[in-house]
Structures are given as C-alpha cells and as structure tokens.
C-alpha positions in Angstrom: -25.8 0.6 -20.6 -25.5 -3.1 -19.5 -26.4 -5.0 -16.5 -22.5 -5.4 -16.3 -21.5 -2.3 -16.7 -24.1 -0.6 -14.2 -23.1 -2.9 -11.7 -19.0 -2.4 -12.1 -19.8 1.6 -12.0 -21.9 1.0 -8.8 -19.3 -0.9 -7.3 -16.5 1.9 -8.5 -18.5 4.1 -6.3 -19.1 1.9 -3.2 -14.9 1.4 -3.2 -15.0 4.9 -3.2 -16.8 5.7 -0.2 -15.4 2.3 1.2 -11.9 4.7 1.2 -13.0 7.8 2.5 -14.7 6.9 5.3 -10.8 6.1 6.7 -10.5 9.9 7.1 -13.6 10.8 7.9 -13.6 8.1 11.0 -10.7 9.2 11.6 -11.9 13.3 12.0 -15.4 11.9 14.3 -13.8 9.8 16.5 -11.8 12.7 17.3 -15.1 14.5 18.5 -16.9 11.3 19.3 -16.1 8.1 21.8 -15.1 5.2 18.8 -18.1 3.2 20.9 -20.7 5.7 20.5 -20.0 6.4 16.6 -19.4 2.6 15.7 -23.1 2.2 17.8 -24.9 4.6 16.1 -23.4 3.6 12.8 -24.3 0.3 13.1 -27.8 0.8 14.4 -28.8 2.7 11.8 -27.9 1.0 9.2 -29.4 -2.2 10.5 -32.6 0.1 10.7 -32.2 0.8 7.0 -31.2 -3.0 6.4 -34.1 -4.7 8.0 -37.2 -3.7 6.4 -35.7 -4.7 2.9 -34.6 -8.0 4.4 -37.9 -8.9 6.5 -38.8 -11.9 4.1 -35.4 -13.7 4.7 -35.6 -12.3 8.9 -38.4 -14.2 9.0 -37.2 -17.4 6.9 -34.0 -17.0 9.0 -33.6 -20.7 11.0 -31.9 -21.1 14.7 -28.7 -22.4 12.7 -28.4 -19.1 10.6 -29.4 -16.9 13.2 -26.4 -18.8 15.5 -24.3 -17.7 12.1 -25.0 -13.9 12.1 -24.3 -13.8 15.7 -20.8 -15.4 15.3 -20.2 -13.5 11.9 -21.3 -10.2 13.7 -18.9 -11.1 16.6 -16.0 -11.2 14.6 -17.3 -8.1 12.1 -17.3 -6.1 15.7 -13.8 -7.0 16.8 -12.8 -5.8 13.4 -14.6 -2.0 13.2 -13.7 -1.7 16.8 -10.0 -2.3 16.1 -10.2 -0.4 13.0 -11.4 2.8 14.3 -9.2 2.8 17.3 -6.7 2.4 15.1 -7.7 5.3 13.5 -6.8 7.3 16.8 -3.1 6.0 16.3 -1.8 6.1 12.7 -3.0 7.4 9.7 -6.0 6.8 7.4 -3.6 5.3 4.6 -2.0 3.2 7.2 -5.4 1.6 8.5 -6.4 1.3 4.9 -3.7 -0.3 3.3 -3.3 -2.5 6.4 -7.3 -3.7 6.5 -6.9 -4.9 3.1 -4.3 -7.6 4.4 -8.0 -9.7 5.2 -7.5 -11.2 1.8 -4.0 -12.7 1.8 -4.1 -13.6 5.3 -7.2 -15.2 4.5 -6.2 -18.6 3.0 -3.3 -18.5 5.5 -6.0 -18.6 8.2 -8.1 -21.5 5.9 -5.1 -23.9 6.2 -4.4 -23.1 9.3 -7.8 -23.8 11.3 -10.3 -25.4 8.3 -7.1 -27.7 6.8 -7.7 -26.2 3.7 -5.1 -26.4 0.6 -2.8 -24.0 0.5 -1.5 -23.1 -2.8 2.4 -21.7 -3.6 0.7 -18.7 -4.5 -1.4 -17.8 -1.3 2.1 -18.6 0.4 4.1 -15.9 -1.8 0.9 -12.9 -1.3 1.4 -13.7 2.6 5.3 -13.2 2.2 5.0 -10.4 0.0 1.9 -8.4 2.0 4.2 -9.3 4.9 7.2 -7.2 3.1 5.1 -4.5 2.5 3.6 -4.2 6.1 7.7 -3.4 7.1 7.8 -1.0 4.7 4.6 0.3 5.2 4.9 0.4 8.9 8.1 2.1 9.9 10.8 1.3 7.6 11.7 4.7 6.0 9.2 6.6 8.1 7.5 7.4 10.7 6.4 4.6 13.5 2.8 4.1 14.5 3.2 1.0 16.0 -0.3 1.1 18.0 -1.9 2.1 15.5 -0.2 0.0 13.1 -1.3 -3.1 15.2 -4.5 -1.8 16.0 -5.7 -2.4 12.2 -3.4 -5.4 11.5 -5.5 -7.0 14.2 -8.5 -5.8 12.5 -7.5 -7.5 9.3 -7.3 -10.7 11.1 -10.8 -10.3 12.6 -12.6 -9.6 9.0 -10.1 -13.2 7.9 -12.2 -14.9 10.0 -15.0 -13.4 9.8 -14.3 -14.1 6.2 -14.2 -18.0 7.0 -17.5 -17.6 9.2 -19.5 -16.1 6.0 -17.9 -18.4 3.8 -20.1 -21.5 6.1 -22.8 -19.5 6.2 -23.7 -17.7 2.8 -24.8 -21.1 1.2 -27.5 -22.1 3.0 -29.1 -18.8 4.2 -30.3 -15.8 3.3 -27.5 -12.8 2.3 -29.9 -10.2 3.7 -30.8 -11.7 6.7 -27.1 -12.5 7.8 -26.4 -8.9 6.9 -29.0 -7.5 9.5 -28.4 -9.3 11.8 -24.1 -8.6 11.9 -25.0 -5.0 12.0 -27.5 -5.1 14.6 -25.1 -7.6 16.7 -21.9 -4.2 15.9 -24.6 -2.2 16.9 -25.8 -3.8 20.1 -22.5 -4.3 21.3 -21.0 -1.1 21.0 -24.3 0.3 22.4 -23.9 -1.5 25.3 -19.9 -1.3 25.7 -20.4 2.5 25.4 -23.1 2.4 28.4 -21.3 0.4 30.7 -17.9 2.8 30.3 -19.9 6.2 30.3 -19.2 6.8 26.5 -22.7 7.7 25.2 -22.9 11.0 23.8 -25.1 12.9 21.5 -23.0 13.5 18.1 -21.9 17.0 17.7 -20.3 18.8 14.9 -20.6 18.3 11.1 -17.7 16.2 10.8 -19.1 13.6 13.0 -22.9 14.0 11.4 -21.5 13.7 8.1 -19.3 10.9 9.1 -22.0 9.0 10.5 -24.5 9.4 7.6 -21.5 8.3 4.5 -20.7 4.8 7.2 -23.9 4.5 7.6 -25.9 5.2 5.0 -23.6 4.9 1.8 -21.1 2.2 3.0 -22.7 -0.2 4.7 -26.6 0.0 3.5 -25.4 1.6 0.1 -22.4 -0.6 -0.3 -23.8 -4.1 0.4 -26.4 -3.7 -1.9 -23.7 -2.4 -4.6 -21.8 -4.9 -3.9 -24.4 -7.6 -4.5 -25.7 -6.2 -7.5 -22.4 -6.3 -9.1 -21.4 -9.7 -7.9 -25.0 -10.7 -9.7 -24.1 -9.2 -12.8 -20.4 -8.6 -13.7 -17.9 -10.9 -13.8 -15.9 -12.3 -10.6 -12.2 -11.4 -11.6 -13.8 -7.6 -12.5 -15.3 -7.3 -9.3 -12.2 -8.4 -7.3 -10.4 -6.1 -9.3 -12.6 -3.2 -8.1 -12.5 -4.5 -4.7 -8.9 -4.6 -4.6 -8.9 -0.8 -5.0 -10.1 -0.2 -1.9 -7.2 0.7 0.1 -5.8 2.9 -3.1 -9.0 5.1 -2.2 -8.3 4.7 1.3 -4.5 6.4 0.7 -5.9 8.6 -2.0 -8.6 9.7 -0.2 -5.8 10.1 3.5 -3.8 12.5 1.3 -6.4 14.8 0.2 -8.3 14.8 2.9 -5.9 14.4 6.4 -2.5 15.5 4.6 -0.9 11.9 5.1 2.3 11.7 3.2 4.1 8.5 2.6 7.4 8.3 2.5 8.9 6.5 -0.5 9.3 3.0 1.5 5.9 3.4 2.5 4.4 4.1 -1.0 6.7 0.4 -2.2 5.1 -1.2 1.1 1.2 0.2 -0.2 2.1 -1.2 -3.3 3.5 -4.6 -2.5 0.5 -4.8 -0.2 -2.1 -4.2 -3.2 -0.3 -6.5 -5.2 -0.6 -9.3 -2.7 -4.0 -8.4 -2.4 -4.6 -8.5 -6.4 -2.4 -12.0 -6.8 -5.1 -13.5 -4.0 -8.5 -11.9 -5.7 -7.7 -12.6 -9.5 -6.9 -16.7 -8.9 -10.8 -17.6 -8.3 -10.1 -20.7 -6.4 -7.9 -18.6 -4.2 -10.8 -15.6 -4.0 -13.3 -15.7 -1.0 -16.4 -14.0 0.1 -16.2 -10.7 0.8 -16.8 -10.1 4.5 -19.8 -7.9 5.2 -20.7 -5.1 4.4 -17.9 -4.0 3.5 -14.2 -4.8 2.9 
C-alpha cells in the first residue's frame, strides 16, 4: 500500500472519530461539568503531545510561544462553546454547524487581514448561511441556544484558523500543538476550580468519552492528520476533511436518535457543499485549525 493511500485511510479514520465524539460529548457532559471534561481532555492529551514534541518545545522562541498562547486562546473559546452547545441542540446540529469554520473563514480574512475575497468564498458564505436557516429551525425543531452556542464556536476555530495560518511557517507544528492543548487545558482547569466544577469522572460514558477526545482525536488525530497532509494530495485531504460533519450527523443518528427533518437534511447538505466549494479551490483552502476540525 502507498504512502498516499495509508495516509488518506488514516485520515478516513481520524474524520471518523472527529464525528463521534459529537454524541459522545454530548452523553459526558451530561454526567460531567463541560469545564472539568474539556480540562481533563485537554490535559491529557497535551501529556501524550509533549514528549513527542520536546525537540521543537525546546527550539520553541518567545514569538512562537506568544503564538500558541493566542492560538490556544481562540482553540478554548471554540471547545468551550462547542460542548455547551452540546447541552442545547443536537450532535448533528453542533456538527454540521462547527464545520461553518471553513466558509466563514475567508469572510473573516477580508474582513480583519484585508485579504482578497473571491466571488466564490462570497457564494459558500451565502449558501452555508441558507443552510444554517434550514438547518436551524426552518421545518423543525428550534434550538436556538444551542444553535448559537456552536455557530459561535465556528467563528472561534475561523480565527483561530487565521492565528495558525501566521504561525505554522515559521515554527514548529508540534510545539504550537502542545502548547494550544495545554493552554484548553489550563484554562478549563482553572475556570472549573474557581466555579466549584471539579469532579472525579464517573460512569463509562464519560471514561470512554474522555479517552476517544483525548486520546484518538486530538493526540490520534493530529498526527493522522499530518501524516496525510505529508503524503496525499491537498484536494484529497480536504475532501476527507469535509466529511466531518456527515460523520458527525451519521454518527447523532445512530448513536443519540437525532432525526432531521427534511429542511434540515437540505440545510446539512447546503452546508457541506459550502464547505466542499471552500476546501477544493486551493487558494481558497486554509490550515486546518488544531487538532482537529
């Protein structure tokens, strides 16, 4: 088997578990304070993170350490809104409205960085923008909390997005990586402390939960994700990328019965296609935020 293709079927599976820790956040934080999970997540996996990343840690300059902090910052308003937003609509929802990042990226470029904006990044925003009314209510049932909740957290991984895109040149991927998911990590410990939300996990939902985030998707699925970017082609690995959210609502309906109604299943879908229109142009394309999507 190729380089290639060993890479795209690594990346298959880190999409996979990508989606399915929607519903399985979803179950913990309904045992656990959304603080106290997202610290432990994080913490661990910068535990796992580190040791494989010492060289660049140590090669790691003031100006890309000030970088990881600032790209953590924004990577912690993001899982925060996420999983709250897990409390308050449905693991498709939060799935399929997450993966707005990449059309609202270039919106954001323009807007703040002056960047060009092409006809095309224009038309994803006003379709992925269709498809959030559909998706959101239109047809259905409202989760407007909720629904906000994770369109904020799209806007959060946008910039962060924009912060990686500065920083990913002249520094080392690793490095940046540990030190986003000790900064998540850090924060949420703390945040959980002051408001009296540290608890000891309980229940094999919330273990299991914790190992898959922490373990598979965002140890596991950074170093998938670099692997294939080294080795497969760009417009294959957006592709795979894109499919993120369809495991998300794949993964919602087997495993926390969410049902779509058919205005929500044409919002999804005009959503992925914005999503797809942004990923397969490559100047259009940015870095994915990390560790994951």
């Amino acid at each position: 088997m190729s380089e290639a293709r060993r890479g795209e079927l690594a990346l298959v599976a880190a999409t996979a578990v990508w989606g399915i820790t929607f519903a399985m956040v979803q179950d913990a934080v309904a045992q656990l304070p959304v603080l106290a999970f997202l610290a432990y997540r994080f913490l661990v996996a910068a535990a796992i993170v580190a040791p494989l990343s010492r060289r660049g840690l140590r090669r790691l300059s003031r100006q890309g350490l000030r970088a990881g902090l600032l790209m953590g910052a924004f990577l912690t308003a993001g899982y925060v809104l996420q999983t709250y937003a897990l409390q308050h609509t449905t693991a498709s929802n939060a799935g399929f409205l997450t993966g707005l990042f990449t059309p609202l990226t270039p919106l954001l470029a323009w807007l703040i960085l002056r960047s060009e904006l092409s006809r095309t990044a224009v038309a994803s925003a006003l379709v992925a923008t269709a498809g959030v009314a559909l998706l959101s209510g239109v047809g259905g049932r409202l989760h407007p909390l909720g629904d906000s909740l994770a369109i904020g957290c799209a806007i959060a991984f946008s910039f962060h997005i924009l912060a990686t895109d500065r920083a990913v040149a002249g520094h080392d991927t690793g490095a940046l990586l540990t030190v986003q998911l000790a900064v998540v990590g850090v924060c949420c410990f703390v945040a959980a402390a002051v408001a009296g939300e540290l608890e000891a996990p309980a229940g094999g939902a919330t273990w299991s939960a914790l190992a898959v985030t922490a373990v598979l998707a965002s140890a596991g699925g950074f170093f998938a994700q670099t692997y294939a970017q080294r080795h497969a082609s760009p417009g294959r690995t957006a592709l795979i990328l894109a499919c993120e959210p369809v495991f998300a609502g794949l993964f919602g309906w087997l495993l926390a019965g969410d049902r779509l109604a058919a205005a929500g299943w044409a919002g999804a879908g005009l959503i992925v296609a914005a999503i797809l229109a942004v990923d397969l142009v490559p100047r259009l394309r940015p870095p994915r935020p990390l560790p994951e999507g």
